[in-house]
N, C-alpha and C positions, 0 to 999 in steps of 0.2 A: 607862087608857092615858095615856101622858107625851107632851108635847107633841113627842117625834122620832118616837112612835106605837109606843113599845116597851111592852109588857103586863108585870108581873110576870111571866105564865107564858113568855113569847119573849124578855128582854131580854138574857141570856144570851148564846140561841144567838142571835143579832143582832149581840149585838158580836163575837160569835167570827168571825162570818162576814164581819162589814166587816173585821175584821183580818187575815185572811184574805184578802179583797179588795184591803187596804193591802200587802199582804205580796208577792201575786203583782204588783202595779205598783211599788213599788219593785224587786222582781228583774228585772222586764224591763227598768226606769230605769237599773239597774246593770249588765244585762247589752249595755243598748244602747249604753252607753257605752265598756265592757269591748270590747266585740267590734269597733269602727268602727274599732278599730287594723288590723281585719284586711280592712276592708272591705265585713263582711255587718252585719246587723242580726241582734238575737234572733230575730225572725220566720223570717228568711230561714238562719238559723245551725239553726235546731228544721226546718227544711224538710230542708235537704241531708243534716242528721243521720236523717231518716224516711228519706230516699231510700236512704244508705247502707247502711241498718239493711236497707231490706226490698227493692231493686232486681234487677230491672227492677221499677217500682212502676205500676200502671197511675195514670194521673190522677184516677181516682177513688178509687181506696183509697189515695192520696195524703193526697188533702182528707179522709177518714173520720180520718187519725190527727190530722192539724192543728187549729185550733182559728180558723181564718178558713174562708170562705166558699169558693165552689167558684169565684166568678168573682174574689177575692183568691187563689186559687191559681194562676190561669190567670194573672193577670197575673205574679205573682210567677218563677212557671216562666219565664214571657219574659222575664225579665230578669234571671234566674241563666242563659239560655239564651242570652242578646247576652255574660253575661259571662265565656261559654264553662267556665261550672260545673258544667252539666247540659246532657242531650241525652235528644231527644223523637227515639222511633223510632215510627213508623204500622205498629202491624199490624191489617190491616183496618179496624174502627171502633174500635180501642185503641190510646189512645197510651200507651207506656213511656215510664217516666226513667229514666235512671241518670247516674252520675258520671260527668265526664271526666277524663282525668286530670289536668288543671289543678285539678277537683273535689276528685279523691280526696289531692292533695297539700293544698290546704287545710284538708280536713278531716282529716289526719295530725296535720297541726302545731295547728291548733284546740281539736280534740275534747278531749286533755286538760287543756288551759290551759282550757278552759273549764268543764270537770266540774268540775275543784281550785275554780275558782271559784264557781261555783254551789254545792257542796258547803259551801265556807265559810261561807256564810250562816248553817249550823247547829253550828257549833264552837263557838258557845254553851253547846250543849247536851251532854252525857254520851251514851256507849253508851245506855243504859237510855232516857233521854227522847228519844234517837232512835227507837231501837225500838217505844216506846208510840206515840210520834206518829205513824209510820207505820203501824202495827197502825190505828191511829185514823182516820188518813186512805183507808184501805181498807175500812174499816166504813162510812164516812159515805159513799164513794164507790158501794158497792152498795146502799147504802139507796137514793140519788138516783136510781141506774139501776133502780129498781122504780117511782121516785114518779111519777109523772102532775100535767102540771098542769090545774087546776080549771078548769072551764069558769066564767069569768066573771060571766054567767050566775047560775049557781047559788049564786054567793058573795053575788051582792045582795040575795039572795030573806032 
């Protein structure tokens, strides 16, 4: 093992996965800066895109698509909700979201100035190394949703 703690047999999938790492924070870097012309953040731009996508969305299968926490949801909803982007209806012990249509005109003029851009990221690349990379990215993705992590524990033994 090398002094970053990379093994011959892992050093590999290591760097692929800090690139990968590096990859996904420069996009959000790029897309937080892309977006403030419009007023949302990435965060808050991937929220009202879930909401669109899938509304009335309860709050909790909000949070399942997102990639923040349930009480970073909460907050966030309130304050796309002061900036009359979204609206929380009560039915019974579920609350819904959906667009308003202050919302849904943002996300008109948004949604595709911001896919062209995101997309661009990969104009690098050909048809074909599109294609594998995603092929790829969905192989590694259902590997992960099988794996378990180690109980601690058992790794010291």
């Amino acid at each position: 093992m090398d002094r970053r703690g990379f093994s011959d047999e892992n050093k590999l999938s290591l760097l692929i996965w800090l690139r990968m790492v590096r990859l996904y924070q420069r996009s959000n870097q790029l897309s937080n800066e892309h977006l403030q012309h419009f007023g949302v953040t990435a965060a808050q731009f991937d929220m009202l895109a879930q909401v669109l996508i899938h509304q009335p969305v309860s709050q909790i299968e909000l949070a399942e698509h997102l990639t923040i926490s349930r009480g970073g949801v909460s907050h966030m909803l309130t304050r796309l909700e002061k900036e009359n982007l979204i609206v929380r209806n009560q039915q019974w012990k579920v609350k819904y979201i959906s667009l308003t249509e202050k919302g849904k005109k943002l996300m008109e003029k948004v949604m595709p100035i911001q896919s062209d851009f995101q997309a661009s990221l990969f104009d690098i690349l050909d048809d074909e190394e599109k294609k594998r990379m995603h092929e790829m990215m969905i192989k590694i993705h259902r590997h992960s949703l099988q794996m378990e992590v180690p109980n601690a524990s058992q790794e010291e033994s």
